[in-house]
Every structure is written in C-alpha cells, then in structure tokens.
KEMAR-602819 format. One line per 4 residues: number of its first residue (from 1); for each residue x, y, z of C-alpha. Coordinates in steps of 0.02 Angstrom, whole numbers, m for minus. Example, Ala and Ser with C-alpha at 12.3 -4.5 7.8 and 13.67 -1.06 7.14 Angstrom:
<sites>
1	615/m225/390 ~ 684/m53/357
</sites>
This chain:
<sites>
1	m1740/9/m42 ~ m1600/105/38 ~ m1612/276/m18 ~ m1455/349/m94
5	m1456/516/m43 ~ m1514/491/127 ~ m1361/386/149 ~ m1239/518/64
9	m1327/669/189 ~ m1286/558/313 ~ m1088/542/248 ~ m1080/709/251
13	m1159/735/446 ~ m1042/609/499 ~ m891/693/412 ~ m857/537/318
17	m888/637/121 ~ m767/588/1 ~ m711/710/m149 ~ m598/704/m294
21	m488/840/m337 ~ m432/887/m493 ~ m247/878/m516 ~ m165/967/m693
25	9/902/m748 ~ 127/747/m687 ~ 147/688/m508 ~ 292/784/m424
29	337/862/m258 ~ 219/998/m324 ~ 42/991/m423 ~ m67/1093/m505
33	m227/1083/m391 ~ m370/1180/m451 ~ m257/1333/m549 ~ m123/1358/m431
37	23/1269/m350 ~ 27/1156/m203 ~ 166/1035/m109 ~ 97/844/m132
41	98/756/17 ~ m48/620/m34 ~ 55/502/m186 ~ 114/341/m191
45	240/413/m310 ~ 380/383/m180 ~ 527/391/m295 ~ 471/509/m417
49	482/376/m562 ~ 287/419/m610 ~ 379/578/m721 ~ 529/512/m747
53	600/543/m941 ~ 653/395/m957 ~ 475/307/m889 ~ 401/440/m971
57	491/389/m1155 ~ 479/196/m1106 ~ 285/195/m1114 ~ 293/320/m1268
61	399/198/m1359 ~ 306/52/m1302 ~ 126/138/m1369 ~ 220/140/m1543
65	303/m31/m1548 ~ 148/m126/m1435 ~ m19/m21/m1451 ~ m114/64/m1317
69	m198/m97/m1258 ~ m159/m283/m1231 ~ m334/m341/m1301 ~ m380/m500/m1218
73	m332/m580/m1051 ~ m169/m680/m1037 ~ m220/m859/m1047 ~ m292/m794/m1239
77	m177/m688/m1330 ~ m166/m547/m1198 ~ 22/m610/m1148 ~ 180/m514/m1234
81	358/m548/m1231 ~ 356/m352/m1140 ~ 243/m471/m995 ~ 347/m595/m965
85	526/m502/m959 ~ 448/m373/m819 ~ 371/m544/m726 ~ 561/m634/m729
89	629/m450/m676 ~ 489/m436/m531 ~ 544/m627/m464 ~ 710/m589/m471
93	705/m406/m382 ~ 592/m488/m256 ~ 690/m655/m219 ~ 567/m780/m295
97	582/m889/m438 ~ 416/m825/m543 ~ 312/m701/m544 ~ 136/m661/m629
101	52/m493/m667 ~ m106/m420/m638 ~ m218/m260/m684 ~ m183/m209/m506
105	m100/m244/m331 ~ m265/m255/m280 ~ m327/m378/m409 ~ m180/m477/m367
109	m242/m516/m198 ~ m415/m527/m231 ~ m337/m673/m367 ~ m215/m763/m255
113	m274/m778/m99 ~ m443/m878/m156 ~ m346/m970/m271 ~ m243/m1030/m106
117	m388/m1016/33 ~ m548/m1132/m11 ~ m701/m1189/83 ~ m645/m1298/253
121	m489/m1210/261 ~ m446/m1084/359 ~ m356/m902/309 ~ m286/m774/437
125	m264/m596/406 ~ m175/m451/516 ~ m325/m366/560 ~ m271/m199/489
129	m219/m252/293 ~ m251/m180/158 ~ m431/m183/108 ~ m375/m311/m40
133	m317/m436/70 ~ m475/m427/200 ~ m588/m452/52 ~ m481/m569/m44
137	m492/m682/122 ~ m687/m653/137 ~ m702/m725/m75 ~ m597/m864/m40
141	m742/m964/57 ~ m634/m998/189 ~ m658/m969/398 ~ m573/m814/400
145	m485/m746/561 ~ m421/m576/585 ~ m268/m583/706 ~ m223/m423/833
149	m124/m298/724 ~ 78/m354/725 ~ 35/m480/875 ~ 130/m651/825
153	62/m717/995 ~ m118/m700/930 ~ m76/m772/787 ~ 4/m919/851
157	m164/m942/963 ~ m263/m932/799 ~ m156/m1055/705 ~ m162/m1184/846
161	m361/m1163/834 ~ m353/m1227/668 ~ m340/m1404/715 ~ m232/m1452/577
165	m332/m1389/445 ~ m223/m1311/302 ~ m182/m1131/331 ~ m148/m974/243
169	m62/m809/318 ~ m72/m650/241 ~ m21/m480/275 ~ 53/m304/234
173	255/m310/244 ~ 221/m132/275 ~ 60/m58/324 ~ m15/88/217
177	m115/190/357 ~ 22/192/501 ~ 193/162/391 ~ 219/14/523
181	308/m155/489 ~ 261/m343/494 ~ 332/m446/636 ~ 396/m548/466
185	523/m644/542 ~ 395/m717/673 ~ 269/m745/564 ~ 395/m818/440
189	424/m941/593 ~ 235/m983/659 ~ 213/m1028/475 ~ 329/m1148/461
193	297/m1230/640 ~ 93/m1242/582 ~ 129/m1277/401 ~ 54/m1150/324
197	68/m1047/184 ~ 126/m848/193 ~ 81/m692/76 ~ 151/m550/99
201	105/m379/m4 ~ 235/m271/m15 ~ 144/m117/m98 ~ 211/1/14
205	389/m75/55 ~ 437/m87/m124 ~ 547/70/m161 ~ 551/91/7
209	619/m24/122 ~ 757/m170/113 ~ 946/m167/31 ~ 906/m76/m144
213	708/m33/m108 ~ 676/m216/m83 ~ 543/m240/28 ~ 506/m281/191
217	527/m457/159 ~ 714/m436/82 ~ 753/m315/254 ~ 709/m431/390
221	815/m560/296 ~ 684/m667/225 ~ 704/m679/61 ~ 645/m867/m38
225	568/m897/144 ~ 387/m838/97 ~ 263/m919/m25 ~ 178/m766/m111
229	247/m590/m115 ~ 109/m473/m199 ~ 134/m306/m232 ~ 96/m145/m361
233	195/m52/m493 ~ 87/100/m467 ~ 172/165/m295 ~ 358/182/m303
237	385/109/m475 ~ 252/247/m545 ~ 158/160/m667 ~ 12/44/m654
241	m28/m151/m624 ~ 23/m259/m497 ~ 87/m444/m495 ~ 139/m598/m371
245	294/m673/m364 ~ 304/m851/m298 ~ 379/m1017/m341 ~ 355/m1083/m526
249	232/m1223/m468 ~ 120/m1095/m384 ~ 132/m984/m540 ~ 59/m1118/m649
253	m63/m1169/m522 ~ m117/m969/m519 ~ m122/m960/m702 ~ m259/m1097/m686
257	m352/m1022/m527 ~ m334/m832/m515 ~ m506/m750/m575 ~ m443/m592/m591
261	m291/m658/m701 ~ m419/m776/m799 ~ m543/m651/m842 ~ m463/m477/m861
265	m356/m411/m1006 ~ m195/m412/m984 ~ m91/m269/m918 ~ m71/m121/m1051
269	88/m127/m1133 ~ 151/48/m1096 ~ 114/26/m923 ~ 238/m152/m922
273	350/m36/m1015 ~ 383/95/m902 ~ 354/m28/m739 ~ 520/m103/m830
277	607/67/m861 ~ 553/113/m666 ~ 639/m53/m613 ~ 788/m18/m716
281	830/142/m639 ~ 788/85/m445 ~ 898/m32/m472 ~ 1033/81/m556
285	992/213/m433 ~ 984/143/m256 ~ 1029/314/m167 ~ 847/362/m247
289	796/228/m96 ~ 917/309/30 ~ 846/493/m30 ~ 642/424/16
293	724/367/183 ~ 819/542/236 ~ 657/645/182 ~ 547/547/296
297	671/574/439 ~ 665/745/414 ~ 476/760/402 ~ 451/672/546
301	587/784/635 ~ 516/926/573 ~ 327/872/635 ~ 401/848/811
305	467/1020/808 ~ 285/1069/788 ~ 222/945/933 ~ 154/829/840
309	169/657/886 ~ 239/526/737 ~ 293/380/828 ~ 258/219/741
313	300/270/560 ~ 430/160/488 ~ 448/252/350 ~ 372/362/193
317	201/350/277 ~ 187/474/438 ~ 30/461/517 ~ m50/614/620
321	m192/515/708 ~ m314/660/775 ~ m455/546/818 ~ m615/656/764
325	m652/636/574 ~ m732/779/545 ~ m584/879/624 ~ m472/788/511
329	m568/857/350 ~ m557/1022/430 ~ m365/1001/478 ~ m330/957/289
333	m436/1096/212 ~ m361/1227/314 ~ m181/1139/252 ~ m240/1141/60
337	m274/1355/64 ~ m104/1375/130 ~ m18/1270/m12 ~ 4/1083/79
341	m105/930/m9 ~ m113/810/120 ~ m267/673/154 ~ m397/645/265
345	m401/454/305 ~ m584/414/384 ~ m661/250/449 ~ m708/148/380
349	m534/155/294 ~ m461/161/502 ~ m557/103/637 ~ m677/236/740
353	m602/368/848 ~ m423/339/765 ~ m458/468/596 ~ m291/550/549
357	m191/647/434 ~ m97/540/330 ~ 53/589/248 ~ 144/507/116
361	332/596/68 ~ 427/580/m86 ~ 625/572/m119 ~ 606/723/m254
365	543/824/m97 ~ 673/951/m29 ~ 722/983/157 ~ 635/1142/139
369	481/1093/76 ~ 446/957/216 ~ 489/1112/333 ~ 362/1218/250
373	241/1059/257 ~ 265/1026/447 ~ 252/1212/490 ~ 81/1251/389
377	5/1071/453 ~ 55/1134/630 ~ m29/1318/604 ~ m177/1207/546
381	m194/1105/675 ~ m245/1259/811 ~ m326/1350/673 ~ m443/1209/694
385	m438/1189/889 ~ m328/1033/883 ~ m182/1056/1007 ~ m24/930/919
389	14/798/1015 ~ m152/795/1102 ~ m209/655/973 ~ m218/447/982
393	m48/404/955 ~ m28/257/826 ~ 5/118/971 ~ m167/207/1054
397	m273/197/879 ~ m203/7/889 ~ m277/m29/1076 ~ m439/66/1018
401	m462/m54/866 ~ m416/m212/972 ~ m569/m191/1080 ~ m672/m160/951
405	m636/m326/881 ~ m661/m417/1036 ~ m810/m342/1081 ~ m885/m398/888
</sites>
C-alpha cells in the first residue's frame, strides 16, 4: 500500500507542496492574508461582483425568501422558479436557446460531455483544457484524443482518423493557465465539415472577453454556431455553480443523462440569487468589461518594464512561465512578504519544465497597484536568482508539452 507520507515528503522534495492560506474578509483588490494586508493577484473575481452590495444583498434576500439550501437534486424537488429564470438569463447572455445549471463549472463538464461521448465513439480534447474537460472525456468511455494545443491542423488529422464514427470537440474558449484563445472559428468549421459536435467552456472568457463580457464564443462571431457552451458563475460573476447552455432538445436529453445534474442537490438558492444580481449588473455595466481589459494592458505593460516576458496572454490571465517549480514557490513567497498574493502553478497542473507565476487581475485594481505588483514580482524574481525574461516563454512551454505528448 502506497504510503502517504512518503508520497507527501516526496511533494515537498520535488517542490510540488500545496498549502492553503487563510484569507479574512471579502474578495477585493486587497485581502486580509494572515493579519495584515496584501494586493490579490490569485481570484477569479475578475469584475469584483464577489462583494458587490447589490450581490451581496441579492443572496441575503434570497436566504430569507428561499432558505440556505435547495434540498434535493433538480429532477426531485431541488428546482425553483429562482433556477430556471438565471438558466433562461444564462441562454440568452450566451446566445443559446436553454441552459441548465450545475453545482459547479466543473461538474458541468464532468455531466455533459459523457452524456454526449459514449463507448465506440470518439471525443477530442485540446490537450491543455481544463482538468474538467480531460476527465470528463476519460468518464465518458469513449477513445479519447488529445489534439496539439490551439493546432486546428491536428485536429483536423484526428477527426479524419475517426472514420466516420460520431465525434465530440471540446475545449477552453479561453485557457486558464496561459490567458490564450481557441482557434474557435476553425474549430467551429472542422466541426461542421466532420459532423461533429462542439463544447466550449467559457469559465474564463465570461466577464472577460466578447461585446458586453460575452465570451470567447460571442467575440470570434460565433454565437448559435456551437452545441454546448459550459461555463461557471464563480469567476467573473462572483458567486458559485456553473451551468450549460445548449439547444432545448439537448437540455432535455441532459436532464435525462447528466450524473452530476441527476444525483446532486440543486444549486443553493442564494448562490442563483446573486449569480442573477452579478448578471444584472454586467450587463448594466459593460465598461466593468472594458475596466478588466485596460488593467490587464497595464499589468502586462508594467511587467515588460521589469523584463519580464508576457506574450501569449489574451487577457486577465498573465502568465510568468519560469520553468523550475521549486523556484516558482520561492518567486511567490518572496512576492507574499513584500505585500503581492500571486500563485505558484506546478505540474501536474502545467506540463514539466513550464512552472510559472500565474497572475490573475481584477477591474477594481488601480493603475498603481498593478505598478506596485509588477515592480515587487520583478525585485522577486533576482532575489531568487531568476533573471526576467530568461524563462520559457508561453509559445516555448507549448513546444515543450508537444513533445512530451508524442513521445507518450
């Protein structure tokens, strides 16, 4: 029997240990880490909706009116009226016709994509999605593929390998560790030429990319033109859950096929309520959008000024690919003392020899406080013996992954 601790001492040797840190108050542009004050650069709270008032008094209202809980799963009596207004308000912001929710954006892809991938079939992933989708395609019983990351050429090899069987395509619209975008509009097109179905989890596009915070999906164009858009309300629209939007005949079919819809409870309703009060005010408040966009500029100006090199990031997520893991830890440590919370991202999260600092901004940052985050990271950086710009830039940490995957 594998020994537990052995395994964790050896974690920690390879500078792969994982910690949680105790954060006091809401999610801002500043926490309360450990008794004193530090700039958060580590949140998926990209708008700043997680402590909004009016989220905050949507989800206190809700608790009154609703309860705490939903109390059974949705095909019992976990569904409320508070349910299906957010799911027509999700289709509709997403350019669908339905939409379904789930306990999480990652529960929705571990639901939809066995529901639409079964034994004899065949589903293809990019090879660097989101851990949800990888193992989604692995439950699904399907022969799996894992195309080159944002190669449509590899894709359309894969596809023609499939020999007509029936196909499904899934990806990131935007990809979490590099803050890269889909080729969506060739994908979009190699789906239709093979016939087969697309999925496409906008997590980290929603709030964040497209006309009003859209997606991915509604900026390159393609809105009605793919099958399954997943995504969360715990990133940009600050609460929790997650949900798919598709066509009304694949909602039903879900409804009868989605484990993780079929056998967990329903989504709490204060967290529907202030998903729905988050919604509301993107959607009232597109400049919130246009805010998210000018403060990543500027952090990734002000990173350049400091020599590192941000290429790649499309754009909340900047990734500072230093390579070494354990020098990443360091990098970040040395960052926390002086006041900036950023994150370590390891393998297996990123493939070997690609570790990085990855750094997540948020429109209720100010110009000065992505200057002050740039020049500490920088200071950092040689504090720890790590020259910026001397890294694996993100097209690099892509080549390095490739041939790793060709050589399994």
């Amino acid at each position: 029997m594998l020994d537990l601790e052995d395994r964790l001492d050896e974690l920690n040797q390879l500078g792969l240990h994982q910690r949680m840190r105790m954060v006091s108050g809401p999610q801002g542009p500043r926490v309360v880490l450990d008794g004193r004050p530090v700039l958060l650069l580590c949140s998926g709270n990209a708008l700043g909706l997680a402590d909004h008032p009016r989220v905050r008094q949507a989800a206190a209202d809700a608790a009154m009116r609703w309860g705490v809980g939903a109390g059974a799963a949705r095909v019992s009596s976990g569904t409320m009226t508070l349910h299906r207004r957010l799911e027509e308000r999700l289709a509709a912001f997403t350019g669908q016709r339905a939409a379904l929710l789930f306990g999480s954006g990652a529960l929705a892809n571990l639901g939809v994509i066995p529901a639409l991938a079964r034994r004899g079939e065949v589903v293809l992933h990019d090879e660097l999605s989101h851990c949800s989708i990888v193992d989604g395609c692995r439950l699904s019983g399907a022969d799996v593929v894992a195309y080159r990351h944002g190669d449509a050429d590899h894709l359309a090899w894969a596809l023609r390998q499939c020999d007509g069987r029936a196909a499904l395509i899934a990806t990131d619209g935007m990809f979490g560790m590099d803050g890269d975008v889909a080729p969506l509009g060739d994908i979009v097109a190699l789906a239709r030429r093979f016939d087969a179905r697309l999925l496409v989890d906008e997590a980290h596009a929603l709030g964040a990319l497209g006309p009003g915070g859209r997606g991915a999906v509604a900026e390159a164009g393609l809105e009605g033109e793919v099958d399954v858009v997943t995504g969360t309300l715990a990133k940009a629209l600050g609460s929790y859950g997650g949900f798919a939007s598709c066509d009304h005949v694949t909602a039903r079919f879900l409804v009868h096929s989605a484990r993780t819809l079929l056998h967990s409870t329903a989504l709490p309703p204060v967290a529907a309520a202030a998903a729905m009060a988050a919604l509301e005010l993107l959607e009232e408040q597109p400049r919130r959008v246009e805010k998210l966009r000018a403060n990543a500029e500027s952090l990734r100006e002000e990173l350049a000024r400091e020599g590192f090199e941000v290429s790649g990031a499309a754009a909340h997520v900047v990734p500072l690919v230093v390579g070494d893991s354990e020098l990443a830890a360091r990098i970040v440590d040395v960052a926390l003392e002086a006041g900036v919370f950023a994150e370590a991202i390891r393998p297996p999260v990123v493939p070997e020899g690609t570790a990085r600092i990855r750094l997540a901004v948020m429109a209720s940052h100010t110009r000065a406080e992505l200057r002050e985050v740039a020049t500490v990271l920088g200071r950092a950086a040689l504090k720890c013996g790590f020259r910026p710009g001397a890294g694996v830039p993100v097209a690099a940490a892509h080549q390095v992954f490739d041939g790793l995957a060709e050589a399994a």
